[in-house]
C-alpha positions in Angstrom: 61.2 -51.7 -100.9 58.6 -49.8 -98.9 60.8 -50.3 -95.8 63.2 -47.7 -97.7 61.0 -45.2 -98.0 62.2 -43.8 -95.0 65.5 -42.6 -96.5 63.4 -41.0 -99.3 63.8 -37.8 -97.1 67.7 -38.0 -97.1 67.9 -38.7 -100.4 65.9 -35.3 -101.2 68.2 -33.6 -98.3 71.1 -34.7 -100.7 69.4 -34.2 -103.7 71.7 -32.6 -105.6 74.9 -34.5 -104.8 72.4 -37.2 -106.7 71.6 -35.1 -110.0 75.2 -34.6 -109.8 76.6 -38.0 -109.8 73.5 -38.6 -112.6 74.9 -36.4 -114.9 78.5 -37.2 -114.3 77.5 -41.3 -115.1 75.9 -40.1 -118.3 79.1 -38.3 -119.7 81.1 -41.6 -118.5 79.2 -43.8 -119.8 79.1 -41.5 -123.0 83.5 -41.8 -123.1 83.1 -46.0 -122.5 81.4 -46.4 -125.4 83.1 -44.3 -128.0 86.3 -46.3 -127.8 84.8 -49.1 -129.2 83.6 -47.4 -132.2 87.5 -46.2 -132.4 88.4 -49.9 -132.2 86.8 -50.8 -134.9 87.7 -47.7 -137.0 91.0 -48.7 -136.1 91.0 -52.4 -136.8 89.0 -51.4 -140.5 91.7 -48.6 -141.0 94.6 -51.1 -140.7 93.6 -53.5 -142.4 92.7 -51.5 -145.7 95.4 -49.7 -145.0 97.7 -52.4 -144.7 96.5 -53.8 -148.0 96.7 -51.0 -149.7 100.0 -50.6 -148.6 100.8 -54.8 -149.9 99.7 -53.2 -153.3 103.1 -50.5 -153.2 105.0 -51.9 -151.1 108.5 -50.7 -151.8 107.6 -47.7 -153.8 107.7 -44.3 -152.5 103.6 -44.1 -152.5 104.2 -47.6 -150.5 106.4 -46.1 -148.2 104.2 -42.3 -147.6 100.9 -45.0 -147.3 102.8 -46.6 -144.3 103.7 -43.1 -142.8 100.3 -42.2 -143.1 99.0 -45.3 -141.1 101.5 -45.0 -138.4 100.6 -41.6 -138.0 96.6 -42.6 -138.0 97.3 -45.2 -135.7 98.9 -42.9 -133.2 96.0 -40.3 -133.1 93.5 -43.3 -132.8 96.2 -44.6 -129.7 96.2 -41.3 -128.1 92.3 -40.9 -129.3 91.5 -43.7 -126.8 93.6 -42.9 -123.9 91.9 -39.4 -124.0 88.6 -40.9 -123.8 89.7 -43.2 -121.2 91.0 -40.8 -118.8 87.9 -38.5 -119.5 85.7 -41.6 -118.6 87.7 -42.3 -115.7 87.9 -38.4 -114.0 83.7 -38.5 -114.4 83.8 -41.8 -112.4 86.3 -39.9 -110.1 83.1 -37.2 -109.9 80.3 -39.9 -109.6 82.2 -41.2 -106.6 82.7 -38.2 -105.5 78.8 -37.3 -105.4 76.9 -40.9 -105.4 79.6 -42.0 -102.9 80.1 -39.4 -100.5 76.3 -38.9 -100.3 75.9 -42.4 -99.4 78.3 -41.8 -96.2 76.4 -38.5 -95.5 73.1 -40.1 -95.4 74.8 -43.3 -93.2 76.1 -40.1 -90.9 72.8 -39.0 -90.7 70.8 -42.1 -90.1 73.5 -43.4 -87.3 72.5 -39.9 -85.3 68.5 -40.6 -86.2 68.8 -43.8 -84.3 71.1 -42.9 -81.5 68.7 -39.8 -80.8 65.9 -42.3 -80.7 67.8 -44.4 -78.4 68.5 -41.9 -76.4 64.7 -40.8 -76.3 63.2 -44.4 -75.8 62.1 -44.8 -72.7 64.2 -47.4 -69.9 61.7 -50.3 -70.6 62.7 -50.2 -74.2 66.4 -51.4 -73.0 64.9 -53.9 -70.4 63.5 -55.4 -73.8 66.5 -55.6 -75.7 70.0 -56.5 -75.2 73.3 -54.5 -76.0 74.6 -56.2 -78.7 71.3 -55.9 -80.5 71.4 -52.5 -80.3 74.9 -52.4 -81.7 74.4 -53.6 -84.6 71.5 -52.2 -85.6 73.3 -49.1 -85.7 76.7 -50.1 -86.8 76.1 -53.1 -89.0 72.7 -52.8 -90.2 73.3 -49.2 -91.1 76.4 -50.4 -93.2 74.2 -52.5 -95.1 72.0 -49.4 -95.9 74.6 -47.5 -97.0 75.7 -49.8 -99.6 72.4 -49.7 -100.8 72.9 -46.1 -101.3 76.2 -46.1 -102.2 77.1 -48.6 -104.4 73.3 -50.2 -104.9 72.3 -46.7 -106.3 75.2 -46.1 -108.5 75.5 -49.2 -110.0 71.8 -49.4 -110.7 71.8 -46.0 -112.3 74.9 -47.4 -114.5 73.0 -49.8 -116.1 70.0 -48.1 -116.8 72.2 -45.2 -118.7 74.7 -47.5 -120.2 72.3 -50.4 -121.3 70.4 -48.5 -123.6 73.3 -46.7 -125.3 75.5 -50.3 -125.9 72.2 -52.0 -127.2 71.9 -48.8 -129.3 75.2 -49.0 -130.8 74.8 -52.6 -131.4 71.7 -52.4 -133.0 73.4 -50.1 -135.1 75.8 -53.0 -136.4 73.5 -56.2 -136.8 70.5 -56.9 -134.9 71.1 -60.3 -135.4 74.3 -60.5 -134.0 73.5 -58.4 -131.5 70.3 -61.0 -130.3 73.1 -63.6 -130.2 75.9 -61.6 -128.4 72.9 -61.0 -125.7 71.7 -64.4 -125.4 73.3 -65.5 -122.2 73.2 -62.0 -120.5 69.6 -63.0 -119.3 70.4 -66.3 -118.1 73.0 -64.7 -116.4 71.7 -62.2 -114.9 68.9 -64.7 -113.3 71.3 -67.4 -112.2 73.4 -64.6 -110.2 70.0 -63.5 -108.5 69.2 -67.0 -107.6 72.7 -67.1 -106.6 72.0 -63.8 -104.8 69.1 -65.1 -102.4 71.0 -67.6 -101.4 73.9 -65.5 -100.1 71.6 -63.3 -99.0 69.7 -65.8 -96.6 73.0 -67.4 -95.3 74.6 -63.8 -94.9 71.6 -62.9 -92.5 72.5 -66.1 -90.6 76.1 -64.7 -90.6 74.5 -61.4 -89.3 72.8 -63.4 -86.7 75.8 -65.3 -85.5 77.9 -61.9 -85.3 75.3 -60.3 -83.0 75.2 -63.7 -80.7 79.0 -63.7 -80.4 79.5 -59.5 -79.9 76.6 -59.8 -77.0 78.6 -62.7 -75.2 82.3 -60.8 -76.1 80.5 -57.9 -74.4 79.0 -59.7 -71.4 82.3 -61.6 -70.6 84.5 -58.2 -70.4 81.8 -56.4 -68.6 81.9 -59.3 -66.0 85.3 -60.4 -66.2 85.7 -59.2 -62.3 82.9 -62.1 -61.7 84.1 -64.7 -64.4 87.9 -64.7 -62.7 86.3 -64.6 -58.7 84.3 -67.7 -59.7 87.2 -69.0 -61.5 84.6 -69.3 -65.3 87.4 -68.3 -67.9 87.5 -71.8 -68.8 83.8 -72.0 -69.6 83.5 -68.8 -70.9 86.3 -69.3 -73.8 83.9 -72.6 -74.2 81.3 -70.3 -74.8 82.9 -68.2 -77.1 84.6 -71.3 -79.3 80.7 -72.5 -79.4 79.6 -69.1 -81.1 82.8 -68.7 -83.5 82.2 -72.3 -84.6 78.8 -71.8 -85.5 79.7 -68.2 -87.1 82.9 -70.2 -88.6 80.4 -73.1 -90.0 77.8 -70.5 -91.6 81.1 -68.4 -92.8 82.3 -71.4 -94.9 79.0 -72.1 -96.2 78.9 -68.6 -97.6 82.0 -68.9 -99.0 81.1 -72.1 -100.7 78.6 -70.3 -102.5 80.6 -67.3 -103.2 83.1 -70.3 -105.4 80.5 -71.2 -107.4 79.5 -67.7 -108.0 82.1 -66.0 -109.9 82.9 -69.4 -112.4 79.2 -69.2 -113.7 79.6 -65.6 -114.3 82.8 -66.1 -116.6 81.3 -69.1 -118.1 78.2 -67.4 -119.1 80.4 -64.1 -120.6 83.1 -66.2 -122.2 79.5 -68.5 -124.3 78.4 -65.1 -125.1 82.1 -63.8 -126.6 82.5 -67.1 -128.1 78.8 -66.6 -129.7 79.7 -63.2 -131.1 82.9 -64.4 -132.5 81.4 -67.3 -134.3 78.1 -65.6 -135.8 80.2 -62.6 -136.5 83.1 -64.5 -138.2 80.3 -66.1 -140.7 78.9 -62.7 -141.3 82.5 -61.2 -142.2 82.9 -64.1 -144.3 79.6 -63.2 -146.1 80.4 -59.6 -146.7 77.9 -58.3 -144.2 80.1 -56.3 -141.3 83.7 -55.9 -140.6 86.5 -57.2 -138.6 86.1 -54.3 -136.7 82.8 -55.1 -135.9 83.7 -58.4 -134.1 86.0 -56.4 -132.1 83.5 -53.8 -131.2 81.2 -56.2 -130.1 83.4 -58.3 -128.5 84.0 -55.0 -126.3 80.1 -54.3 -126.2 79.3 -57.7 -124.7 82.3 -57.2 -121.9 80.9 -54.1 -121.4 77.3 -55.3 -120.4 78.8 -57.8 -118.4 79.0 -56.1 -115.6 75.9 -53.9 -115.2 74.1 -57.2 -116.1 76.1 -59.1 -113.7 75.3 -56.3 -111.5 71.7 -56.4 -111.9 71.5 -59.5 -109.3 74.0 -58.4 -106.9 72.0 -54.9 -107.1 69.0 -56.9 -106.0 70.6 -58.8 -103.1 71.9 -55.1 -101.8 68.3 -53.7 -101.8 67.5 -57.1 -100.3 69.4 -56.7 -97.4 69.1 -53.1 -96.9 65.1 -53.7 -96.7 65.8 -56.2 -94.1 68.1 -53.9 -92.3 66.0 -50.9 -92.7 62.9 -53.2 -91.2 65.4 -53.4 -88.5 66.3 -50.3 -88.2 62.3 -49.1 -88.4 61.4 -51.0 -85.8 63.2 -49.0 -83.4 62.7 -45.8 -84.8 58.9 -46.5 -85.1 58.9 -47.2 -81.2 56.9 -44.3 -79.5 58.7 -43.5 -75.9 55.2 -43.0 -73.8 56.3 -40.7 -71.5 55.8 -37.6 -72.7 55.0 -34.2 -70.9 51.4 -32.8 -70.8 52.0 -29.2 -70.5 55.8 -28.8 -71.3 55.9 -27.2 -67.6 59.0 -25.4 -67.3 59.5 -23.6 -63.7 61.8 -23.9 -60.6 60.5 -26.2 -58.4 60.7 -26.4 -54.4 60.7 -29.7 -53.8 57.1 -30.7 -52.1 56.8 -34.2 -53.1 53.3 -36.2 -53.3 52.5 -39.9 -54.0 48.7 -40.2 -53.8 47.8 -43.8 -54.0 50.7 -45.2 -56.4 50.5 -48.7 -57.3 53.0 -49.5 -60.5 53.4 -53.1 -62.4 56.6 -53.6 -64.5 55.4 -53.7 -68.1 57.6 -55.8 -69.3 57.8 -58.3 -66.3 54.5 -57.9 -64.8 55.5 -57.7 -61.6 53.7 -55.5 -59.0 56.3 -53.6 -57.3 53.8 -50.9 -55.5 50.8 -51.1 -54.1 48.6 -48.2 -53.1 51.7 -46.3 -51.5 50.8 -42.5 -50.5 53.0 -40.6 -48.7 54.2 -36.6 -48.6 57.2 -34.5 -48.4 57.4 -30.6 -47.7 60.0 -28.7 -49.8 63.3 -28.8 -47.6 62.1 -32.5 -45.8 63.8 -35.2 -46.3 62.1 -39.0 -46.0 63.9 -42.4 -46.0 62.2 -45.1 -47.6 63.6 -48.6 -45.8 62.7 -51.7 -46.9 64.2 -55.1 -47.8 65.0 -56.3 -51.6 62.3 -56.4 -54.1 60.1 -54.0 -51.6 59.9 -51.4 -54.3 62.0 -48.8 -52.9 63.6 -47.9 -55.9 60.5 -48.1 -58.2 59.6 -44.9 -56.0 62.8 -43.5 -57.1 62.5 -44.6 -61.4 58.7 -43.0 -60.6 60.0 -39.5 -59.3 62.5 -39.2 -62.2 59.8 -40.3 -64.2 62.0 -43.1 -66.1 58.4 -44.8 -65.8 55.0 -43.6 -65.2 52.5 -44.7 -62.2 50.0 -47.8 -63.6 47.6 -46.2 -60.9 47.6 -43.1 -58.5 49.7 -39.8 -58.7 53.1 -38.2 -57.9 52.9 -34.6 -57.6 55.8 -32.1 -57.4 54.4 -28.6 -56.0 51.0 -29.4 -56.2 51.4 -30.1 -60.1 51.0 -33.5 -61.3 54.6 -35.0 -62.0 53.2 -35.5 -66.4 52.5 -31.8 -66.7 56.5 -31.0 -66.3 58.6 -30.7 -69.5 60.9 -34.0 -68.5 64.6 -32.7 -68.9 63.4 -29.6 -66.6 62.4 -31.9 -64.5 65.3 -34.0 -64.1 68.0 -31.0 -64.0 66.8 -29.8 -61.0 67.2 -33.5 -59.3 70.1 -34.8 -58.2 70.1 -39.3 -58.6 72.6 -41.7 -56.9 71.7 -45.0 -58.5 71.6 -48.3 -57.1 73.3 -49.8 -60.3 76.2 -47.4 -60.4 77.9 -46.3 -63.8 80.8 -44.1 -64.4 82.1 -43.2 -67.8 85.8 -43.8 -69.8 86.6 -40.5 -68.4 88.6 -38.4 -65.9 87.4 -38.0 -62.3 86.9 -34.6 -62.6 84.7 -35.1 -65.8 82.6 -37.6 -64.2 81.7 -35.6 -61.1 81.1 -33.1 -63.3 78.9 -34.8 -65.5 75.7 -33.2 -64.5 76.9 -29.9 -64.9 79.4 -28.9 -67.4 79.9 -25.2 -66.5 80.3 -25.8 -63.0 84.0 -24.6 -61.5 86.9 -26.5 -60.1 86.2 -25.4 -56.5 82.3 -27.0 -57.4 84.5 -30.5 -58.0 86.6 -30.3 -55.0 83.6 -29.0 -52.8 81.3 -32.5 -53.8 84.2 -34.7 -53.8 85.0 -33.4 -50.1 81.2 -33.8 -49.5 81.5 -36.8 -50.5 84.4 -37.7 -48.5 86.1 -38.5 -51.9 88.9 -35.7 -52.2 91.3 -37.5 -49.9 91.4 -40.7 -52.0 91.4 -38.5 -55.2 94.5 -36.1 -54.8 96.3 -39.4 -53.6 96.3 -40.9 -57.2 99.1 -39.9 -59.4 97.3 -37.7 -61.3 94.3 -36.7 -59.3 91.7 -35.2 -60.7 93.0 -36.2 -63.9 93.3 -39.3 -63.5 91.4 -41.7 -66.2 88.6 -44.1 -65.1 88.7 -47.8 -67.0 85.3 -49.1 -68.3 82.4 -48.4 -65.6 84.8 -47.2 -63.4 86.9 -50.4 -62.9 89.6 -48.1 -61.6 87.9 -47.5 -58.6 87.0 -49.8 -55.7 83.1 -49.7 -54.9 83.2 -47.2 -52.4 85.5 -45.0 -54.3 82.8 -45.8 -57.0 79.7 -44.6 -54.9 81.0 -41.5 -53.3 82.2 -40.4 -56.5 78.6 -40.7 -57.9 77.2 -39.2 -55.0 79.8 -36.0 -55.8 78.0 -36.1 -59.2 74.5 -36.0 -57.8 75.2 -32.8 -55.6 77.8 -30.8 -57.7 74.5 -29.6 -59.5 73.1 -27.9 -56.5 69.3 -29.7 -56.8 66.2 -29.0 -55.5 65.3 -32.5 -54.5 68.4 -34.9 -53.8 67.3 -39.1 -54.4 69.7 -41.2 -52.8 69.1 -44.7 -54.0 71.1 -47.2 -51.7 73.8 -45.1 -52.2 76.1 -46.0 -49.0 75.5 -50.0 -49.6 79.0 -50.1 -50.4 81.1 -48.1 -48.1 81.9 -49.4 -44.8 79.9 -47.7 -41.6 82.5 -45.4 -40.4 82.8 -43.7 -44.0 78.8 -44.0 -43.9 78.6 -42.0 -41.1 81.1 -39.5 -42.4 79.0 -38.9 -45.7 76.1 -39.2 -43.5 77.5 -36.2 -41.3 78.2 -34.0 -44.9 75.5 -35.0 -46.6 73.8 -33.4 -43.2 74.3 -30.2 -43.7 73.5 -30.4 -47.8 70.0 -31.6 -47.1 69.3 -28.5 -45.5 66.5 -26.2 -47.8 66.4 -29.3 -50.7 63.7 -32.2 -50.5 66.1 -35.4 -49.9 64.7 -39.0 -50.6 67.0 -41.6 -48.7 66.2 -45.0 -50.3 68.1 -48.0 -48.6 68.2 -51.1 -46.4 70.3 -49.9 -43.9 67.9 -48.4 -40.6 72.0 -46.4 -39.5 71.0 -44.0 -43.1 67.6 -43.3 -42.4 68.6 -41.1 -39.3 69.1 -38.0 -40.6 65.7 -38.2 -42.4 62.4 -36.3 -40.8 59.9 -38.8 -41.9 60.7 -42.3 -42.3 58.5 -45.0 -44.2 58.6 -49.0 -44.3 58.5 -50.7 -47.5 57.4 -54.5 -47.9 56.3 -56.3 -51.0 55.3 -53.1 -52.1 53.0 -51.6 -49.4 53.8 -49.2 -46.9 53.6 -50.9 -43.3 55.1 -48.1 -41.1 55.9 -44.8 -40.9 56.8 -41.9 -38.8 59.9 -40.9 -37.4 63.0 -42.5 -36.0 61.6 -41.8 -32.2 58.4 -43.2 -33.1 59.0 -45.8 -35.1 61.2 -47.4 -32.2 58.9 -46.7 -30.0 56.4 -49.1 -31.8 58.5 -52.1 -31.3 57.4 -53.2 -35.0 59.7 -53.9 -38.3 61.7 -51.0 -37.8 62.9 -51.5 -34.2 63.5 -55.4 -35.7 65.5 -54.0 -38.5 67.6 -51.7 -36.4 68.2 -53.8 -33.6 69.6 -56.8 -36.1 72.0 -54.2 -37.9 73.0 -52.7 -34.3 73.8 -56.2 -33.8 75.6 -56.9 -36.6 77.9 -53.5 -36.5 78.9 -54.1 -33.4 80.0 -57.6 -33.6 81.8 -56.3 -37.0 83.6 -53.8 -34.4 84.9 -56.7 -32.2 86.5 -58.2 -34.4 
């Protein structure tokens, strides 16, 4: 249970929905005992009543008697339906409370995690996959829940109404009462027995669920590469391999469930028929009533469930533990990159890396290797360099999505940790590599960045872009709604428009990270020519493997396995007749025969 204490804070928050449903169990509970006492009042008045009336029958005091017990059988009729529709408006209140603060806590606890998701740091979700962190918020919360829900009121149930049935029964006979109860133990124990086992082959349910949404996921997030290499048949392979092992544990569940609810009305119907034979010899003997029988007979059907309730209450906290360990083991990861000083200022854009070497901490691989370099406020650098060179480490350590293993990166003559981080980032405009556009109108995803910028903004990055054109030739233009990741769009249409995103905010230091590798060189050099005139007065960062985009750039650097091993500018780096001038003479190569034909 100590893996629960964390929602010991929402169950104070709620607190009073919780006293609440309390109180409103007791008074239930307090109108489902009662009509067994009228039962047997009821049972005892007819039959005395009845005999009585066998003593005059067919005399007027015969005929008055039986008025009488009609009437008294009405009021004891009408008696119990009072009591059971009081009974049943409190459980309409402990619902009402218990219940609804079960689904404000699961509110609360679904935002908990996604804020720490959305806190944890990018090597966090280079650890884990998608589909893991699905379910931890969707089905492992659900578990919690019922452990609030349900688990709590339930388990406050029995200890309220346990105590007032045994009360009442003591009341009777103790005797019959030690025999009415006899198989509630065993019962109880069998069903949490019973319980672990569902509870272990529910987990491998869980398991199997998580396996088969992380492949469902993966194939419609590839689906463009599964058709091109012609994989659907493997991949509905893949997915009949998951379903029949979630199918095979499913069934095995379910086998257990079948033996589950015949021991339960087994072990109730020993105990009625043990209440009806000790009784019977008791009434026989002169020590209690008919009614009696009857009002234990309700009395053990009472306890059945809360008893029966006991182990399934135990398999719920069971499973919410293990969810809640789940849960806790993301929302006790600490996100190390944090801000020193909280910095907040406008920045001009001077750029330092002072002896910057960074190793992947999940992978361990050493993507930078004592790289320094400078750029004034209003410069702009290209970093070229082929795959796996690190260029776009440099870009994940200026946005500070990781932090240097060794060295610094400054940002006007401030080290890079002292800056409060979403400060930082709102004043930096990023084209990723691996682009991603949202479920959402054009318009909206351009305009992701910056909310409150104007529709002119929009059409001013998208022409910047050179993205308008394509846009206002849709049906619906700006309007017009992108599928998942932007599947609407080709790849070009896919870049440009998340370069539009990068400048509608106006920054202070622009990061283009490969962000022309998809558009052909004629609409590069148009971008190239707007994007021109945009770099003016803001620090730009040109990250790519194309020498054609590192042009425009005043300072240009050459990445390989992670070490700077040129730099300078286009002239001079040309002039050197080193990588560069080998890089740019192979792509001049290859545009031109691409022109030809």
């Amino acid at each position: 249970m100590k893996e629960l204490r964390h929602l010991n804070k929402y169950l104070f928050k709620y607190k009073h929905l919780l006293i609440l449903g309390f109180i409103f169990l007791v008074i239930s509970n307090y109108f489902a005992v009662w009509p067994a006492k009228v039962v047997r009042y009821a049972i005892d008045y007819v039959t005395d009543s009845f005999a009585l009336y066998r003593l005059f029958e067919g005399g007027t005091l015969g005929t008055d008697l039986f008025d009488q017990l009609e009437m008294g059988v009405l009021v004891l009729g009408a008696l119990m339906i009072l009591m059971a529709l009081l009974r049943g408006f409190f459980l309409f209140l402990v619902r009402q409370t218990i219940i609804v603060m079960s689904r404000k806590i699961e509110f609360d606890l679904k935002n908990e995690i996604f804020e720490q998701y959305q806190n944890l740091p990018l090597s966090f979700y280079r650890r884990n996959n998608t589909g893991d962190l699905m379910n931890r918020i969707s089905e492992d919360v659900s578990r919690v829940r019922m452990y609030l829900g349900p688990g709590i009121m339930y388990g406050i149930n029995l200890l309220v109404l346990f105590p007032l049935v045994i009360y009442q029964m003591l009341r009777v006979n103790p005797e019959l009462t030690f025999y009415a109860l006899l198989p509630l133990p065993v019962l109880s124990i069998s069903i949490y027995f019973v319980n672990n086992i569902i509870n272990k082959r529910s987990e491998k349910i869980q398991e199997s669920l998580s396996d088969l949404s992380t492949g469902v996921q993966e194939a419609f997030s590839g689906i463009r590469v599964l058709k091109a290499f012609v994989r659907e048949a493997d991949s509905t392979q893949q997915f009949e391999n998951a379903s029949e092992t979630y199918k095979y544990r499913s069934l095995r569940l379910t086998f257990v469930n079948a033996l589950f609810f015949p021991l339960i009305m087994a072990l109730i119907g020993l105990s009625v028929i043990l209440t009806i034979y000790i009784g019977g010899n008791k009434v026989i003997n002169g020590e209690i009533t008919y009614g009696n029988i009857a009002e234990f007979v309700i009395y053990v059907n009472m306890l059945t469930w809360p008893v029966t309730a006991l182990g399934w209450i135990t398999s719920i906290n069971q499973r919410a533990a293990a969810s809640q360990k789940r849960i806790n083991e993301f929302l006790k990861e600490k996100n190390d990159i944090q801000s020193t000083d909280d910095l907040k200022k406008d920045i001009a854009g001077d750029l330092i890396f002072d002896n910057v070497s960074f190793t992947y901490p999940d992978s361990g691989i050493e993507a930078l290797k004592n790289v320094s370099f400078d750029v004034k406020a209003g410069q702009s650098i290209a970093i070229i360099g082929t795959t796996g060179s690190g260029k776009s480490t440099i870009a994940n350590l200026m946005l500070r999505l990781y932090d240097t293993t060794e060295g610094t990166v400054s940002v006007d003559d401030n080290d890079i940790k002292k800056y409060d981080i979403p400060n930082l980032r709102s004043q930096m405009g990023y084209v990723p590599q691996d682009l991603f556009l949202f479920s959402d109108s054009i318009r909206n995803n351009i305009a992701f960045g910056n909310s409150n910028i104007s529709e002119d903004e929009v059409f001013k990055a998208a022409k910047d872009a050179d993205l308008y054109d394509n846009i206002i030739d849709f049906p619906k233009g700006f309007e017009t709604m992108l599928g998942e990741r932007g599947i609407t769009l080709s790849g070009g249409q896919k870049q440009r428009t998340s370069i539009a995103r990068a400048i509608v905010r106006n920054p202070n230091i622009l990061i283009l990270d490969d962000a022309l590798s998809a558009v052909d060189t004629n609409t590069e050099n148009t971008i190239l020519n707007s994007l021109s005139s945009l770099m003016k007065g803001r620090t730009t960062v040109i990250i790519s493997h194309r020498v054609s985009s590192a042009k425009l750039a005043d300072k240009i650097i050459v990445l390989d396995e992670g070490r700077i091993i040129e730099q300078g500018t286009n002239e001079s780096l040309l002039a050197k007749d080193g990588v560069y001038k080998e890089l740019y003479e192979k792509q001049l190569k290859q545009e031109e025969s691409s022109e030809i034909q």
